[in-house]
C-alpha positions as a printed Julia matrix, in Angstrom:
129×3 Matrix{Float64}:
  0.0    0.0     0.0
  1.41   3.46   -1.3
  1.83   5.65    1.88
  1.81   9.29    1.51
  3.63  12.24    2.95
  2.25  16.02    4.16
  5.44  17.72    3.26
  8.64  17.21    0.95
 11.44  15.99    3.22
 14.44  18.35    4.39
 17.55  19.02    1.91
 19.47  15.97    3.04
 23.33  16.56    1.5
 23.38  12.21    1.07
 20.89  12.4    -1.64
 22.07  11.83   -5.57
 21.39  15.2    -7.06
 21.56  15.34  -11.18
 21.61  18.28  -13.6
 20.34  19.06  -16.75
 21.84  20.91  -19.35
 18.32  23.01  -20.81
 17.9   24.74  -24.1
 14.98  27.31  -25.19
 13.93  27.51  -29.02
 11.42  27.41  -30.98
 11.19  23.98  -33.75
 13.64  24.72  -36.03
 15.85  27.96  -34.67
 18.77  28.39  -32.89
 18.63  28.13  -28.66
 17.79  31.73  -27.41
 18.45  30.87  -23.86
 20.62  27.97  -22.4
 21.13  26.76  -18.56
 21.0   24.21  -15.89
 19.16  22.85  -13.25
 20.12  20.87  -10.24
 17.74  18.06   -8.7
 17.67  16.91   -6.04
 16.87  12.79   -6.0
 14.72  11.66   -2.91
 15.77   8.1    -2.79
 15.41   7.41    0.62
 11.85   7.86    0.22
 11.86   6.75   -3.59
 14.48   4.59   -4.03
 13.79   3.08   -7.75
 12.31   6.24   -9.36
 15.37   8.01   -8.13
 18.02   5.52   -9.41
 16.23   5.41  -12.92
 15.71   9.33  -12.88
 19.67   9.54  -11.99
 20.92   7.15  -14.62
 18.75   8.57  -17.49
 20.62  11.52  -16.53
 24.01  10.63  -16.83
 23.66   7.95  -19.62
 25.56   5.99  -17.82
 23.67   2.84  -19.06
 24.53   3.53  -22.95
 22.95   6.66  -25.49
 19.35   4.36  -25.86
 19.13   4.94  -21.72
 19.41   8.96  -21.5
 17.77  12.12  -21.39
 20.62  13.82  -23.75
 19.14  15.2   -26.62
 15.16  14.95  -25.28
 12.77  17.25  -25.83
  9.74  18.42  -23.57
  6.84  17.65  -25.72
  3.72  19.35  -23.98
  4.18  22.89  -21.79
  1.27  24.49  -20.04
  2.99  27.94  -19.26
  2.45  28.88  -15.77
  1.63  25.1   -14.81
  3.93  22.38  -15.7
  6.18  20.87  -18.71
  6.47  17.26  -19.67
  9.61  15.57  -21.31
 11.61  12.49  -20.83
  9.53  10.21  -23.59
 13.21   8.73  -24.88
 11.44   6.43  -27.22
  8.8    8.16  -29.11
  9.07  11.95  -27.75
  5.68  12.54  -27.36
  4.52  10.94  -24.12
  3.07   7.72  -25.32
  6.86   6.08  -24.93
  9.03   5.58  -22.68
 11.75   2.94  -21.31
 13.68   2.72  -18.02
 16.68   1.07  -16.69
 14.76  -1.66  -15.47
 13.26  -2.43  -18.43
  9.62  -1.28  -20.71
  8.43  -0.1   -17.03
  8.8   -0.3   -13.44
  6.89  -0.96  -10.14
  5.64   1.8    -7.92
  7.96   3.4    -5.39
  5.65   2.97   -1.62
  5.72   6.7    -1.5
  3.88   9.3    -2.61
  5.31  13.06   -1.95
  3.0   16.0    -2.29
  4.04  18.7    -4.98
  3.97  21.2    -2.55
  6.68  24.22   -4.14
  7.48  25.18   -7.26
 10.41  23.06   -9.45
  9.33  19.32   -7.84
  9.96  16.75  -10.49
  8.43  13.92  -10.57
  7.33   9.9   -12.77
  4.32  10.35  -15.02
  2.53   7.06  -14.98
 -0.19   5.46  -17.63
 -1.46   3.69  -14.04
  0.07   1.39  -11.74
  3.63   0.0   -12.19
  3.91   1.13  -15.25
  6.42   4.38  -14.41
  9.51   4.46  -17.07
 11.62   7.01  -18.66
């Protein structure tokens, strides 16, 4: 049973933290604004979502297993973006480093502040890239 928690827990310095390298353009036109991002990884709480999230970050499982190169395929402005599709790059994909999907972390953490990252699902055990 998937237990959930009120609040996101505390920085903790022992968590995996990842970056990603971000462009801005429009389809077709050259990057008008470039930067990074640091994430933090929750794996205590989330322990196989975070080790998938982290490895599809550094590629470290070969160029089929990473985010390099992905684009985020739907943005509500204001709201939320959605990306990480490696296979098909428009949400209906999708692999991790477990194989086509995964099961369910016990967890659930509220998206309580602005920046939380997070699986997208098509229902349960069935989270992948």
């Amino acid at each position: 049973m998937r237990r959930s928690l009120d609040a996101l827990p505390e920085f903790d310095p022992s968590n995996p933290q990842v970056f990603i390298d971000l462009e801005i353009a429009e389809p077709g036109h050259i990057s008008y604004a470039e930067g990074a991002f640091v994430i933090e990884l929750f794996a205590k709480n989330v322990p196989r979502a975070a080790e998938n999230f982290r490895a599809l970050c550094t590629g470290e499982k070969g160029e089929y297993l990473s985010y390099k190169g992905n684009l985020f395929h739907s943005i509500i402005p204001g709201y939320k973006m959605h990306g990480g599709d490696i296979t098909k790059g428009d949400g209906k994909g999708g692999v991790s480093i477990y194989g086509d999907t995964f099961k369910d972390d016990e967890v659930w953490l509220p998206h309580s502040n602005r920046g939380i990252v997070s699986m997208d699902s098509n229902g349960p055990n069935t989270s992948n890239s």
